[in-house]
N, C-alpha and C positions, 0 to 999 in steps of 0.2 A: 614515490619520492622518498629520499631519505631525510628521517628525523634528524633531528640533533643530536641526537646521543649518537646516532651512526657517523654524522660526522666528524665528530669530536674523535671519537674512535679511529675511524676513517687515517686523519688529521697526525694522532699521535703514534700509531701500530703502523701505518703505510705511510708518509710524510705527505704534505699538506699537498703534492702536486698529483694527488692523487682525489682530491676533491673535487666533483663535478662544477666545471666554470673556473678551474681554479684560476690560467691563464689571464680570464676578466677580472675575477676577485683581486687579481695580484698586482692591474692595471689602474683600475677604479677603484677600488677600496682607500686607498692611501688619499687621492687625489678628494676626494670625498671627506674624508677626516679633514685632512688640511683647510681645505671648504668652509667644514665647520668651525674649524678651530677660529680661522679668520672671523668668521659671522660672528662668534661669542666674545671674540676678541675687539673687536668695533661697536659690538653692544655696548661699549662702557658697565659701570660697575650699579649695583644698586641697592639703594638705600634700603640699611636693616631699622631705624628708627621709625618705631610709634608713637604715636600720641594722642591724645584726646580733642578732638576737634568740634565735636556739640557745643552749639551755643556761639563758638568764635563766628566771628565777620572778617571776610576776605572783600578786596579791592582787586580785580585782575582784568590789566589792559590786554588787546590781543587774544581774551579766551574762549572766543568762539571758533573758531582754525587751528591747527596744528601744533604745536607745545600747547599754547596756552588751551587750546579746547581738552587737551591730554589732562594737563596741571588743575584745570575744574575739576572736571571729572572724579579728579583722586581726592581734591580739594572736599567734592557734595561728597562722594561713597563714604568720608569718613565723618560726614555729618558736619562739616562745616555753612554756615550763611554765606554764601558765594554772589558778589554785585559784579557783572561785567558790562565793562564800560565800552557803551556799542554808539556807533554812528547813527545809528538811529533803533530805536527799540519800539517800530510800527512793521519792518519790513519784517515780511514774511518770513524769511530765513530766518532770520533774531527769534523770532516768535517762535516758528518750528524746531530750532535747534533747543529753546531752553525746555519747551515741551517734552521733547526729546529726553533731553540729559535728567530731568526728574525723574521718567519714568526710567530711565536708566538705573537711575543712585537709590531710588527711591526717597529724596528728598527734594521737597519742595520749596525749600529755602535756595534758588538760585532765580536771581532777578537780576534785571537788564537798566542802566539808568542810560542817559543820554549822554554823551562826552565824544563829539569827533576830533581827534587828534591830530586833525589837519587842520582844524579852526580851534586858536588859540582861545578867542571869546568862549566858545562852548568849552572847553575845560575849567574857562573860569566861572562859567555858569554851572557847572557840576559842583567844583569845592566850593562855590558859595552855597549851593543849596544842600549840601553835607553840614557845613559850617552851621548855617544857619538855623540849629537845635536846640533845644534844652529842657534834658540836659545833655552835654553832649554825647555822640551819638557812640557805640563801641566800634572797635578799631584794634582789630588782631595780626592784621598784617595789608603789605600793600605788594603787591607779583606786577611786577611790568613784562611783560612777553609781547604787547606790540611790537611790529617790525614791519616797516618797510622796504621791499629791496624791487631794483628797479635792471630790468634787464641788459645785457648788454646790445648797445646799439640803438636804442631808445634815444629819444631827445632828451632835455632836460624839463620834467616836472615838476610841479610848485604846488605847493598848499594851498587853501584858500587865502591866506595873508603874505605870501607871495615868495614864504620859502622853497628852496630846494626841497623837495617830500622827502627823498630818505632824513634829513638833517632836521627836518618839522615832526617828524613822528617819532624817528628813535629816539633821538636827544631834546629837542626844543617841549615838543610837547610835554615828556616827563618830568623833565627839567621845571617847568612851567606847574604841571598837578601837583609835585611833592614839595616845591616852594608854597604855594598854596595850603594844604593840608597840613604842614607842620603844625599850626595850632590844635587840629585833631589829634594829633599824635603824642602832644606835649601832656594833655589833660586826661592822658589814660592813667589807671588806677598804677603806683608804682608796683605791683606783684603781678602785672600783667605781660608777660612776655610777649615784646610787640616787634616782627619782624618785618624788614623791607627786602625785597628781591630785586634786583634787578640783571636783566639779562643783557650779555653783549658775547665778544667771539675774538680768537686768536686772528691778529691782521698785522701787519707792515705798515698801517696807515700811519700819518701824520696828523698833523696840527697846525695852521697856520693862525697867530692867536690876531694876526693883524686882518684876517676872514674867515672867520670862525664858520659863517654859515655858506661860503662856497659862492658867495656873490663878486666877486674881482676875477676870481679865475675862470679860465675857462673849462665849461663842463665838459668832464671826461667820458663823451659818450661810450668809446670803445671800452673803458675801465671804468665803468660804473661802482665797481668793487672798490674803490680808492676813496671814493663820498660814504658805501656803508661802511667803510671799515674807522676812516674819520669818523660818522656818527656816533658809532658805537665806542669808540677811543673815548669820545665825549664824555658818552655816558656812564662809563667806568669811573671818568674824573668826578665828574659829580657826583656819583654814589659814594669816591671817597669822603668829599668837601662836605658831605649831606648828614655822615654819619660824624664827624667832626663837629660839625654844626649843634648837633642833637646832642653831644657828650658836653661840650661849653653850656648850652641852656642850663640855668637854674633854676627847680622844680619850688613850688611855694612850700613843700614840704621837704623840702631839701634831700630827698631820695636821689640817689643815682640815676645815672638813665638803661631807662628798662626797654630801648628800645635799638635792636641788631641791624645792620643793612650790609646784605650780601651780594657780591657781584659774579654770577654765575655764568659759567662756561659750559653750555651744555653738550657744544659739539656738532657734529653735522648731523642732520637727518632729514628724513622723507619726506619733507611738509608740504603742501603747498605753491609757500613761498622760493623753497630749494626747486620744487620742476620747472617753476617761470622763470627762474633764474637761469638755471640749464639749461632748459627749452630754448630762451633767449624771445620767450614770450612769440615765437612762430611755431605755424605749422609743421613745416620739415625737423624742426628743433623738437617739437612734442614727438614727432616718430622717429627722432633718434634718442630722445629718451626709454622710450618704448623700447626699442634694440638693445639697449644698452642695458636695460633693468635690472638683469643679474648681476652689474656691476653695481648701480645701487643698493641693491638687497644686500648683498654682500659689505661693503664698506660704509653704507650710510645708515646710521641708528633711524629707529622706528620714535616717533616723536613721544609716546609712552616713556621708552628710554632714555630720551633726554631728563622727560619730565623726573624723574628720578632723582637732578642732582637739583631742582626745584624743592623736591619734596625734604634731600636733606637741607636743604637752608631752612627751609618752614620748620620740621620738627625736629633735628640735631640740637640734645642738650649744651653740645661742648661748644656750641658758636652762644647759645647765652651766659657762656663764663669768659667769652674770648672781649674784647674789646669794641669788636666791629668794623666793619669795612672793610670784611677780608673777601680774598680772592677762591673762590671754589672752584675747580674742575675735578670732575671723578668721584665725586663725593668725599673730596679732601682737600683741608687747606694747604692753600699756597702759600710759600715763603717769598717766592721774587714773581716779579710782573715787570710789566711795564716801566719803564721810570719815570712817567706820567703821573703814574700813581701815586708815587712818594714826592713828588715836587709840588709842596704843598702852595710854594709864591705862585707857581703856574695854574694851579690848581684855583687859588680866589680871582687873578687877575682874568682865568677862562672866565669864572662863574660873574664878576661884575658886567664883561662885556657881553656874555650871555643875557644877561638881567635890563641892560639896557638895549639889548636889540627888539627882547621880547615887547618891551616898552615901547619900543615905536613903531611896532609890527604892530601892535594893539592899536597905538593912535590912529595907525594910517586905517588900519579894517574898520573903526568908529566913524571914522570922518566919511568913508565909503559905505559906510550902513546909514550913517545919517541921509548921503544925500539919496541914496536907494530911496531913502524912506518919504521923503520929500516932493520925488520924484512920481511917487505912488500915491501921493498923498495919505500916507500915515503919519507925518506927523502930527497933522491937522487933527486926527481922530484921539491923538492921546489928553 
């Protein structure tokens, strides 16, 4: 066989069509680079910021599965207290996954509280029992990556309080824990650089503010995509409204507010939730996935990847000099978005009708637990 140096040779003294294969070399070779180029080119960009994470407390929805299991991960290895907030933290998955991720990172600071995002009460039994400290508890930042997305062709699915799911999970519930938790937030020390994350995605969606949670219309089963892209639409608004919110509060110590919320685009990738989406949640759909896979490998980022533009909203110095409630994709701020974003009247008029939905979502699931309970005879027993 000849070495390199003969071909090199070869190459430069006899011209290159004189190298064994050359014909294939001259076919595939290009077509291969291009390949690459693309794959590195959909990878998105990634974050060169470090920072010291011992000792801080994270809050991350979603991070047991894909971004968010990614966004732990980097979360523990750099020695962060990582709390994911799981539907239940008995099931054996939960268990075996945080096992898992310890001996991973080699830290054992990542623990599981209770909080399912489809039952508004259980998030408010989560920040009550956060709340409920003293003296209060530390609070380094909050990563929202829950997501639900619901296939095409699907009926229409509800929470246990009787929302639409994508619209209970992306936006209502979040909506819901970081209305809650503001008090946590408020009482961190002011030199505490305390960031909020929240994740959402480029869409066409709308807003109808006169049915915010998709109960008047009727559900698009073929365009399921039109509910997430509204959810998430949502939850960009409120991540504005949220960090607006926190800059009016006044501190008893009259500091500034030491607290950033980011709204992150992380992009398409491989999760999960993107094959049952594609799949379209069937059989013949998971085997055209499967067929297709070179084309995901190729254009759709590795959830690691995403996790990237997560990590610069966590440790990016220049987002704690910036104001807040800016817009990331790439690991760079955005100047324009949406005009959702900047319409701040639309923006509180969403967040009231929000607040009183959640309000009577709440009532009806009490009045429905009460009679469970009665019905069981538990009340008797209290």
């Amino acid at each position: 066989p000849k070495m390199p140096i003969d071909i090199i040779s070869t190459a430069i003294f006899d011209g290159p069509e004189k190298i064994p294969g050359w014909p294939y070399l001259k076919t595939y070779v290009p077509v291969l680079v291009g390949l690459s180029a693309m794959k590195w080119y959909f990878g998105g960009t990634t974050n060169i910021w470090k920072r010291e994470l011992h000792g801080k407390v994270f809050i991350v929805t979603g991070g047991t599965a894909g971004l968010g299991a990614a966004v732990t991960y980097d979360l523990a290895q750099k020695g962060a207290q990582v709390i994911l907030l799981c539907r239940s933290i008995d099931d054996p998955f939960t268990v075996d996954f945080i096992d898992d991720m310890r001996a991973q990172t080699d830290n054992f600071m990542i623990y599981a509280e209770q909080c399912d995002l489809l039952l508004l009460h259980s998030v408010r039994l989560f920040a009550t029992k956060w709340l409920d400290n003293q003296p209060p508890r530390r609070l380094d930042g909050v990563i929202c990556c829950a997501s639900e997305t619901i296939p095409r062709g699907k009926a229409r699915q509800v929470s246990v309080d009787g929302a639409e799911a994508q619209i209970a999970v992306n936006y209502l519930a979040h909506f819901h824990l970081l209305t809650l938790l503001k008090p946590s937030l408020h009482v961190q020390p002011p030199d505490r650089d305390v960031r909020v994350v929240f994740t959402t995605c480029a869409s066409l969606a709308e807003i109808d503010p006169q049915d915010l949670l998709w109960e008047s219309r009727k559900y698009p089963a073929k365009k399921p995509w039109a509910v997430y892209g509204t959810s998430k639409l949502l939850l960009g608004m409120f991540a504005r409204l949220f960090q607006r919110s926190l800059v009016a509060y006044e501190r008893a110590d009259k500091s500034p507010c030491n607290i950033r919320v980011s709204i992150v685009n992380p992009g398409l990738m491989r999760t999960p939730s993107t094959r049952r989406f594609i799949s379209m949640g069937t059989l013949w759909g998971l085997f055209l996935y499967v067929l297709l896979f070179p084309v995901w490998f190729i254009f759709l980022k590795l959830a690691t990847q995403g996790a990237q533009l997560i990590l610069f909203a966590v440790l990016a110095p220049i987002l704690g000099a910036q104001d807040g409630g800016n817009l990331i994709q790439e690991c760079a701020i955005l100047t324009k978005g949406r005009r959702e974003y900047f319409d701040y009247e639309l923006q509180d008029d969403v967040a009231a009708k929000t607040q009183q939905e959640i309000d009577k979502l709440e009532k009806l699931s009490a009045i429905e637990r009460k009679k469970q309970e009665k019905a069981l005879g538990l009340d008797k027993q209290k």
